[in-house]
C-alpha positions as CSV (number, residue, x, y, z in Angstrom):
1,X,65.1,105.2,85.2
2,X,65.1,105.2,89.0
3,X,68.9,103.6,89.9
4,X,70.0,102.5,93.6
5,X,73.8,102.0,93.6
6,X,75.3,100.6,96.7
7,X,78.7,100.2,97.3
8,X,81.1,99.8,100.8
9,X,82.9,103.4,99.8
10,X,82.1,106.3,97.6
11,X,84.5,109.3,96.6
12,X,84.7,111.6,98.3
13,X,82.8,110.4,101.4
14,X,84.7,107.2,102.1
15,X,88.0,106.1,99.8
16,X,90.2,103.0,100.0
17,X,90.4,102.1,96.2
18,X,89.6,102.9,92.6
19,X,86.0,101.3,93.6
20,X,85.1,104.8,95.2
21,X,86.2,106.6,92.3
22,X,84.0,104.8,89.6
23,X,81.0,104.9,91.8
24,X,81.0,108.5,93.0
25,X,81.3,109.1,89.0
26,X,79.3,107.0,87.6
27,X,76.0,108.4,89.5
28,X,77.1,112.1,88.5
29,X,77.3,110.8,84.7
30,X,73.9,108.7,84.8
31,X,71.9,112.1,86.9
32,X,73.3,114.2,83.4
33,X,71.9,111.3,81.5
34,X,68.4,112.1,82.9
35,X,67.7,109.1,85.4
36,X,67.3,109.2,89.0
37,X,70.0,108.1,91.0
38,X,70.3,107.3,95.3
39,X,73.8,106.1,96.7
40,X,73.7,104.4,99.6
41,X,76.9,103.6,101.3
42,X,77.6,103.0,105.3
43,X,78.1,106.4,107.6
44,X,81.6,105.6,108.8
45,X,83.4,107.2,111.5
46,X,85.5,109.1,109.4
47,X,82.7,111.0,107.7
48,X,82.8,114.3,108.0
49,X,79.0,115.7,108.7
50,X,79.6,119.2,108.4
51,X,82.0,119.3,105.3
52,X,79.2,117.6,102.9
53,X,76.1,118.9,105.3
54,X,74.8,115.4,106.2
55,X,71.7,115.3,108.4
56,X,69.2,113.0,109.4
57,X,66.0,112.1,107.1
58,X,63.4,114.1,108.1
59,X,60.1,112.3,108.8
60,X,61.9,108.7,109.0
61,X,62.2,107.0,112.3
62,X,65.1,104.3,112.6
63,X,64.8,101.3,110.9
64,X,64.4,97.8,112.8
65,X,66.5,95.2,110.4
66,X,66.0,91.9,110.7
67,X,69.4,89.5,111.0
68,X,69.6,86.0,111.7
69,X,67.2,85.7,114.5
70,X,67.3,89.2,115.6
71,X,67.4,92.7,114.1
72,X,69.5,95.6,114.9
73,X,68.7,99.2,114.1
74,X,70.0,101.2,111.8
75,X,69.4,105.4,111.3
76,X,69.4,107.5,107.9
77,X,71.1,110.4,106.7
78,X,71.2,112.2,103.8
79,X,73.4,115.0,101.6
80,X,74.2,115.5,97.9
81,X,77.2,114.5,96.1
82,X,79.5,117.3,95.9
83,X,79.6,118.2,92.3
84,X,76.7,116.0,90.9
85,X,74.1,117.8,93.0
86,X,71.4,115.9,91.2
87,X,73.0,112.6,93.1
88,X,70.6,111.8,96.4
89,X,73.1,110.0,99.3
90,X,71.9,108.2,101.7
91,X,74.5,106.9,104.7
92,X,73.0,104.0,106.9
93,X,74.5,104.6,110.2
94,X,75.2,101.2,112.9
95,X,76.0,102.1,116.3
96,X,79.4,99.1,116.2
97,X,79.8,98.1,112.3
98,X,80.6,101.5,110.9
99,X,81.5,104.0,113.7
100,X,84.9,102.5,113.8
101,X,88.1,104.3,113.2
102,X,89.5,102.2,110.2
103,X,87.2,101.4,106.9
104,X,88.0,98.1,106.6
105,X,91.1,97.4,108.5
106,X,91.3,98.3,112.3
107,X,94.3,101.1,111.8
108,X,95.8,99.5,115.8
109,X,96.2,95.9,114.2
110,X,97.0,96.5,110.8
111,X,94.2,93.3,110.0
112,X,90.7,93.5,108.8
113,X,88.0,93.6,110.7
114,X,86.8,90.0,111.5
115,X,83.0,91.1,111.6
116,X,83.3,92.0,107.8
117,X,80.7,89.3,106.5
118,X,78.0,90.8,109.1
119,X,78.7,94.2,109.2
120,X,78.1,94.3,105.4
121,X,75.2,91.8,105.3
122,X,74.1,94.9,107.7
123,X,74.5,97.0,105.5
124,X,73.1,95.0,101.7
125,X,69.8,94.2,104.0
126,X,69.3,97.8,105.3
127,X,69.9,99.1,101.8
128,X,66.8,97.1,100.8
129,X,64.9,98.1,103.7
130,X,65.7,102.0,103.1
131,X,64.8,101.8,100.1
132,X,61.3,100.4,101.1
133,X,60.7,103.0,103.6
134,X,62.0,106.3,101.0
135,X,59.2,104.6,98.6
136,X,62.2,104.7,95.8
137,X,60.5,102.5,94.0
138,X,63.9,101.4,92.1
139,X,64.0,99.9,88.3
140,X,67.1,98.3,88.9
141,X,69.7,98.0,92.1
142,X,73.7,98.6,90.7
143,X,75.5,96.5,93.6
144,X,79.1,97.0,93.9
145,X,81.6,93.7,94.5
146,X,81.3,91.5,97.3
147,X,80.0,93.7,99.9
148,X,76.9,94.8,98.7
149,X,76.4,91.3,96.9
150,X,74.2,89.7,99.7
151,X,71.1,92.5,98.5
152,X,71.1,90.4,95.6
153,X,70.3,86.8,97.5
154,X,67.6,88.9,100.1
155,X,66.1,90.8,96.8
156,X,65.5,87.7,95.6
157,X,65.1,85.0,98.2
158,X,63.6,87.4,101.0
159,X,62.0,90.1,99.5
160,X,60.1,88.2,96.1
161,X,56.7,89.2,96.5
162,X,57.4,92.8,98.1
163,X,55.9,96.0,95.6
164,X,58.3,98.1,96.5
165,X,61.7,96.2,95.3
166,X,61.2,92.6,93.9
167,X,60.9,94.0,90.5
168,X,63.5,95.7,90.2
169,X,66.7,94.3,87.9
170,X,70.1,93.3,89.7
171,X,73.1,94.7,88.0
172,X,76.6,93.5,90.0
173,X,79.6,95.0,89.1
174,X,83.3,93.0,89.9
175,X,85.9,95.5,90.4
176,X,88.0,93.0,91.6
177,X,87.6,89.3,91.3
178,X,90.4,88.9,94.2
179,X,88.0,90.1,96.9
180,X,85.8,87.4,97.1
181,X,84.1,87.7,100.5
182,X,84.4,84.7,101.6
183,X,83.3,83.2,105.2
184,X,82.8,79.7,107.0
185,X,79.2,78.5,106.5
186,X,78.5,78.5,110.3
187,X,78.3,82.4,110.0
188,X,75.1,81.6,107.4
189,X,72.2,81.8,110.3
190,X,73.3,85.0,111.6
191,X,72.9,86.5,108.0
192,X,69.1,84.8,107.7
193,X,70.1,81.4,105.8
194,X,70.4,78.2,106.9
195,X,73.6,76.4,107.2
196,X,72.9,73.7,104.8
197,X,72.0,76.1,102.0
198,X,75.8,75.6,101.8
199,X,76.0,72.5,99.8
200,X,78.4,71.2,96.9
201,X,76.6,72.9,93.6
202,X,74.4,75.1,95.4
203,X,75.3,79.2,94.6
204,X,76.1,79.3,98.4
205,X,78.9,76.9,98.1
206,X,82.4,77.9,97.0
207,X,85.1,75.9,97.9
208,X,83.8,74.4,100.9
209,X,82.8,78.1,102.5
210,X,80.5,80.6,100.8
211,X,81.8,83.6,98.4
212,X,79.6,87.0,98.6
213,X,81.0,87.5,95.4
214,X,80.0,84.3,93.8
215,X,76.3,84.9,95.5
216,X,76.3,88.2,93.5
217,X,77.3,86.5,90.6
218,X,74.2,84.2,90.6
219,X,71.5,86.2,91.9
220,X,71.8,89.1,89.8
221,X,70.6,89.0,86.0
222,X,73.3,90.6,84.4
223,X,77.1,91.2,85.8
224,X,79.6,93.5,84.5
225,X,83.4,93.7,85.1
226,X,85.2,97.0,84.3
227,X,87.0,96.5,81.3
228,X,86.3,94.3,78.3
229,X,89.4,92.5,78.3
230,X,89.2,91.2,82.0
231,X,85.5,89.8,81.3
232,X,87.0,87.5,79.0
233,X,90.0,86.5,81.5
234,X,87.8,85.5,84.7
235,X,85.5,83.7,82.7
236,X,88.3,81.2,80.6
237,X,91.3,81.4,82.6
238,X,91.3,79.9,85.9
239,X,94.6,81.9,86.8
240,X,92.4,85.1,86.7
241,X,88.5,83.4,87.6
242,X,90.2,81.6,90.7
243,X,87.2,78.9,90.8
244,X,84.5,81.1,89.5
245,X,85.5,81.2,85.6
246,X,82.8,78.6,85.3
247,X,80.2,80.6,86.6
248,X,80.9,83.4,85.0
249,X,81.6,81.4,81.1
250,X,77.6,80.4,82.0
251,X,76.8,83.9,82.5
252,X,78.6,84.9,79.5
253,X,77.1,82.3,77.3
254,X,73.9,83.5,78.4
255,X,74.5,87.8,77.6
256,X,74.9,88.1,80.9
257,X,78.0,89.0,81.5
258,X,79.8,91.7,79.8
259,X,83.0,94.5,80.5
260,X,82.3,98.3,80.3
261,X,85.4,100.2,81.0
262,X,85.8,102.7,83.5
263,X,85.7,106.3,82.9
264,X,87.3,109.3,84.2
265,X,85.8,112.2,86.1
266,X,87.9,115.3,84.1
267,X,86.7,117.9,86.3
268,X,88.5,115.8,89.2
269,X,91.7,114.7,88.0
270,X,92.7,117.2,84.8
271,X,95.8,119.1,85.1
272,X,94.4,122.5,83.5
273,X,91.4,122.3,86.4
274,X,93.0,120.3,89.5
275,X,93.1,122.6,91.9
276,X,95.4,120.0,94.4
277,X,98.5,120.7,92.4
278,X,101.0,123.0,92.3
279,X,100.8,124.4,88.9
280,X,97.9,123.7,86.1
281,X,98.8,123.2,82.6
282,X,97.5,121.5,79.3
283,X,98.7,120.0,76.1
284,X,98.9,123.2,74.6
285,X,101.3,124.6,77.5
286,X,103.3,122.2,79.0
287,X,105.3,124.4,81.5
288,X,103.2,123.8,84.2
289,X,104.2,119.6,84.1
290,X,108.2,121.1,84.5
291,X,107.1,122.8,87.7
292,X,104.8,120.5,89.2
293,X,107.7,118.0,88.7
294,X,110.3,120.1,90.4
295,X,107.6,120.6,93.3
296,X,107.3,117.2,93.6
297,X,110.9,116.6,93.5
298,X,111.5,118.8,96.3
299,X,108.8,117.7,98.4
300,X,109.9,114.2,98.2
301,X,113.7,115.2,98.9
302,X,114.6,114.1,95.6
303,X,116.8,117.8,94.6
304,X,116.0,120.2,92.0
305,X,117.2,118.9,88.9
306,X,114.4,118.2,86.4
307,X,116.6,116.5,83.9
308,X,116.5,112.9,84.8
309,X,113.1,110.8,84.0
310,X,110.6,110.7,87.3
311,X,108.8,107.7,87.7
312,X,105.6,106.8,89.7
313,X,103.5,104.8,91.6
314,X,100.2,105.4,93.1
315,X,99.0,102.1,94.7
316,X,98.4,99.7,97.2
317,X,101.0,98.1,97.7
318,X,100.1,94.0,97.5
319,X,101.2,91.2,95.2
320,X,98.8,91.9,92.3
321,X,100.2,95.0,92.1
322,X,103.3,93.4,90.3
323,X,105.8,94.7,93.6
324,X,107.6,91.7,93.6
325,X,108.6,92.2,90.1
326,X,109.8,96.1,90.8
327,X,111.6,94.3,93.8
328,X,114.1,92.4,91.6
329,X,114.5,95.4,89.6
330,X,114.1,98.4,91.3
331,X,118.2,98.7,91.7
332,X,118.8,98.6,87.9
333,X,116.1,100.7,87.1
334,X,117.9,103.5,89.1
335,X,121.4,102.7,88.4
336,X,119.9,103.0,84.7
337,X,119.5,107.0,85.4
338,X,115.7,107.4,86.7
339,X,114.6,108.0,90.3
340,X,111.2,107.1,91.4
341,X,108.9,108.2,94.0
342,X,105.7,105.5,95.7
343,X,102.9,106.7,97.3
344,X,100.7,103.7,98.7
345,X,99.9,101.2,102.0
346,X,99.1,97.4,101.8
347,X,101.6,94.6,102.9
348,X,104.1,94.4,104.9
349,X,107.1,93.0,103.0
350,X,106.6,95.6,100.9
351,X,106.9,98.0,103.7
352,X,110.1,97.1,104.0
353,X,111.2,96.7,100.7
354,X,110.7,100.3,99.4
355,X,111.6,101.7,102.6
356,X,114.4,99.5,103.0
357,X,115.2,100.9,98.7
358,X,114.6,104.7,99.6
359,X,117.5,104.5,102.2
360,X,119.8,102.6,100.5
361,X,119.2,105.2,97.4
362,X,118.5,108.4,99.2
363,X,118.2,111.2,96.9
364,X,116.9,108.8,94.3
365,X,114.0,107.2,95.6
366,X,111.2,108.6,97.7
367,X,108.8,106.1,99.4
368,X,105.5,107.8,100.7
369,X,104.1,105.2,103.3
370,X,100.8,106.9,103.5
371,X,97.4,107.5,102.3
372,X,97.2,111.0,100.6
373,X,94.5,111.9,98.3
374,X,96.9,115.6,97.3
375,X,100.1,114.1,96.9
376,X,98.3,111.1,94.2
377,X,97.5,114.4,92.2
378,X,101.4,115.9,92.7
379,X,102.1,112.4,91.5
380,X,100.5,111.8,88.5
381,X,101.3,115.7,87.3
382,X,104.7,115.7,88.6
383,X,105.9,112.0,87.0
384,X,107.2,111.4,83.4
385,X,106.3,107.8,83.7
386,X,103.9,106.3,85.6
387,X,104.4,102.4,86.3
388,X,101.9,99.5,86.7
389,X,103.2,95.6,86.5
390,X,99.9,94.2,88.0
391,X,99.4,90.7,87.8
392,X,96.2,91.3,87.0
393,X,93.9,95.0,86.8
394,X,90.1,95.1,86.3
395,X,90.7,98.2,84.6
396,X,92.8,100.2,86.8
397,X,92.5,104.3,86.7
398,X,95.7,105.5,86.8
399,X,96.7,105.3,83.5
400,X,93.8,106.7,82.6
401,X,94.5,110.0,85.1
402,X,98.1,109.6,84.0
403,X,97.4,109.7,80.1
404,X,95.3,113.0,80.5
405,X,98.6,114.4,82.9
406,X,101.3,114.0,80.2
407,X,102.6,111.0,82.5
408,X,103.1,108.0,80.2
409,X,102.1,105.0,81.4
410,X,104.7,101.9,81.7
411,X,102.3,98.4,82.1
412,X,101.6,94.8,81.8
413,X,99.0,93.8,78.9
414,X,96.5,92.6,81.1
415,X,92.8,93.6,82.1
416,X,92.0,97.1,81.3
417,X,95.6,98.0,81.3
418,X,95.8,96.0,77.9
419,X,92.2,97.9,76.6
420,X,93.4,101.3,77.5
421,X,97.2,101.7,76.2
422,X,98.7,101.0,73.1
423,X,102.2,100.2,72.9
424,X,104.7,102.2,71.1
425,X,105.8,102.1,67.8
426,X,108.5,104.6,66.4
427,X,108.5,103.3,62.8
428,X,104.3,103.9,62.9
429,X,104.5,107.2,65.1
430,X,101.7,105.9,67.2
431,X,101.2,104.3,70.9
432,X,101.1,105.7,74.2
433,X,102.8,104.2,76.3
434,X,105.4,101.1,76.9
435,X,103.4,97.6,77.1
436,X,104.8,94.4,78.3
437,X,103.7,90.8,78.7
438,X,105.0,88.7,80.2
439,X,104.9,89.0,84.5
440,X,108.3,88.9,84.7
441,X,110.9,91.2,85.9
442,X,113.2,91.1,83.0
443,X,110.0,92.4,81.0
444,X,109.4,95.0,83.4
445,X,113.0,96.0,83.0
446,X,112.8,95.5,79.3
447,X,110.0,98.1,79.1
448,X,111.3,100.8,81.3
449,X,114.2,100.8,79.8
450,X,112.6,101.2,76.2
451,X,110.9,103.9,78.0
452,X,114.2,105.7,79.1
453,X,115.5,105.3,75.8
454,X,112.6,107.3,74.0
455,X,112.5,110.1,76.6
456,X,116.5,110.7,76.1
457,X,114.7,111.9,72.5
458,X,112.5,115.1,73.7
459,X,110.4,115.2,70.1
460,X,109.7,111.8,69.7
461,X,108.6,111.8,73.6
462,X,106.5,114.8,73.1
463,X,104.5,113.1,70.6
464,X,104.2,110.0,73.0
465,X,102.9,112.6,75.7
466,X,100.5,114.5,73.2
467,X,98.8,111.7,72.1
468,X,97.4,110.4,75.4
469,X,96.5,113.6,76.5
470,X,94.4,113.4,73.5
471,X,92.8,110.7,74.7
472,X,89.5,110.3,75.8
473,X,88.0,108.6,78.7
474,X,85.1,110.7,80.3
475,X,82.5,109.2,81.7
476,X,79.7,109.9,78.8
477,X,80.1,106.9,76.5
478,X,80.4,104.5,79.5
479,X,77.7,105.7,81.4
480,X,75.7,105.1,78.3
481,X,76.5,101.5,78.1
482,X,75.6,100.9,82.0
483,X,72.0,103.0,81.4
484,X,71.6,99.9,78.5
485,X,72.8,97.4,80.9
486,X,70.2,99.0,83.4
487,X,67.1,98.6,80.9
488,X,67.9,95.4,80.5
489,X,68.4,93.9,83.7
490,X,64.6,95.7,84.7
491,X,63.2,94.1,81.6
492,X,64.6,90.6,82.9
493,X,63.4,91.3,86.1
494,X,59.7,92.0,84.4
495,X,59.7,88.8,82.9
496,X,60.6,86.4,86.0
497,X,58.4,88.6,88.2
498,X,55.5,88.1,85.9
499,X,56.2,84.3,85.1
């Protein structure tokens, strides 16, 4: 099949999330699959040209866009994906949306960028219009959460009688239900709608504003969360489908809806390839994991002593992340033997809080207030445990990466987190990892400290350890479920194109 995916970043090009990840795997998996895959994503600033050899299409003269009452022009570049050479990438470049120096946050303010609805109606038009002028000819468009959500409304409202695109399926994929996208109604003209298409039971309307993610929702014929688990919670719970659940129950009545997990891209993050950290090893030779943790000890000014159990966080650091449940019990865990080391950025408060907790325990606690792609890797090979009390997780990757690095994963039974690691069980001699459910800081607690307990007993933590390395999670078997989900969103595309 011929696949355009579309998505605001794309590993390695442009990363703020797991979102980059998935994508920048997924189209290497589907290429070894046999299909024919284009990436589109915006040329930011922070693109490096010469390090991925992007250059300009050949033979394709900027493209005039139409917005609103206007248009703006847009150029096209093009390189391969590092390591999935079959992968075609295009970057739309904007002269003001996207040669900026912050992704989606201006790095000076600390806030997002209050363009966001325009800049990345920009860029899900342009998409449509690149696509037209490569003669792509796509089967079906894989758009990627709310900012690439509007190509679903101009596929279908703008763009139904054009040869080139209007039969092509719509496949949207929520990576995170939280990010809605959503903007007054008085913004709609400058996008090309009218104002009043926002009205109460229209798809435009979503709590009195409009949702990009909702319009995704309903223009695309099939929708897929990333993880089994939380496609069932957004559409029945309203805690997790935050006004949508309805929406998404009536695509899920219909087929329509339906959770593929994520996968994980071994030659990227596998401790006996990884070339970021210190010392490789495997679950046949374990030694390397000792050293790695003593590198990361020391580069975190956390001593030498390998004894004590290491735990870690790689994460943004923001309320569904379950911080202000490691708040209340951040102290005990510590005072209960382990030290702990945080790599991440997000909100302020918890700024404070973990810098305010690496002073107060110096020597113990290690607070990274950065982005650093290296020091994730040191992290996940350097850690015993790795920890994760979200609220809520789509899927979440890094108890995947942590499983396949001997770092066993301490989490909340929700979402993915809930599909992916099985609690354990001494009298059984399975699980792997420590599960809790309740989002509460006592069962946090309660499951760290479990987890402190076992690894005081070195065999029966080594069999916790071997087990998830054991796991599983490449990219194959998913991949194959969304080359499914492709054929049948073009088929259902067929049949309203030809009704």
């Amino acid at each position: 099949m011929r696949v355009v995916m579309a998505s605001a970043e794309v590993a390695p090009f442009a990363r703020a999330g797991g979102l980059s990840d998935v994508v920048g795997a997924l189209s290497k998996a589907m290429v070894d699959l046999g299909h024919e895959v284009t990436v589109f994503l915006p040329k930011y600033a922070m693109i490096d040209d010469a390090e991925y050899g992007i250059a300009p299409v050949s033979g394709v003269p900027p493209l005039k866009v139409p917005m609103g009452e206007g248009e703006e022009e847009v150029r096209l570049h093009e390189c391969r994906m590092p390591g999935g050479e079959g992968v075609r990438v295009v970057l739309i470049e904007h002269t003001g949306y996207f040669d900026r120096p912050g992704l989606y946050m201006d790095p000076e303010t600390g806030h997002g960028y209050e363009d966001e609805v325009q800049r990345y109606a920009l860029f899900s038009r342009a998409l449509i219009e690149a696509s037209r002028a490569l003669r792509l000819k796509p089967d079906v468009f894989h758009l990627n959460d709310h900012h690439t959500a509007l190509a679903a409304v101009y596929l279908r409202d703008l763009y139904a009688g054009d040869g080139e695109v209007c039969g092509a399926g719509i496949v949207f994929s929520i990576h995170n239900l939280g990010y809605l996208g959503g903007f007054d109604k008085a913004a709609l003209p400058s996008l090309g709608f009218p104002e009043d298409a926002c009205v109460y039971g229209s798809p435009f309307e979503y709590r009195g504003g409009v949702s990009t993610l909702k319009l995704g929702i309903e223009y695309a014929d099939y929708v897929n969360t990333v993880s089994e688990k939380y496609a069932i919670e957004i559409s029945t719970d309203p805690e997790y489908g935050l006004g949508l659940e309805g929406v998404l129950a009536e695509k899920r009545d219909a087929g329509r809806l339906v959770g593929i997990l994520n996968g994980v891209d071994y030659n990227v993050w596998d401790p006996s390839v990884d070339p970021l950290i210190p010392h490789a090893y495997s679950a046949d030779d374990l030694s390397g994991k000792e050293k790695c943790k003593r590198a990361l000890l020391e580069r975190s000014g956390l001593g030498v002593d390998t004894g004590p159990a290491l735990l870690g966080i790689v994460s943004r650091l923001a309320d569904q992340k379950g911080f202000d449940l490691l708040r209340e019990v951040a102290d005990r865990i510590i005072d209960r033997g382990a030290r702990l080391v945080v790599l991440g950025t997000g909100q302020k408060e918890y700024h404070d809080f973990l810098s305010d907790l690496a002073s107060r325990r110096e020597g113990l606690v290690a607070a990274h207030l950065l982005f650093d792609n290296e020091l994730s890797h040191w992290i996940e090979a350097g850690s015993d445990m790795f920890v994760m009390p979200s609220r809520y997780e789509p899927c979440g990757l890094n108890q995947l990466y942590s499983l396949r690095y001997g770092t066993v994963p301490v989490v909340r039974a929700t979402g993915g987190l809930a599909d992916t690691v099985e609690d354990f069980d001494e009298s059984e001699g399975t699980g792997v990892g420590f599960v809790f459910d309740e989002y509460d800081p006592e069962a946090l607690f309660g499951a760290v400290e479990r987890a402190l307990l076992v690894y005081a007993s070195a065999d029966v933590w080594r069999g916790v350890v071997s087990r998830g390395m054991a796991l599983d999670f490449s990219w194959p078997v998913s991949a194959g479920k969304y080359a499914s989900l492709y054929e049948e969103a073009a088929e259902a595309a067929r049949a309203h194109t030809s009704a």
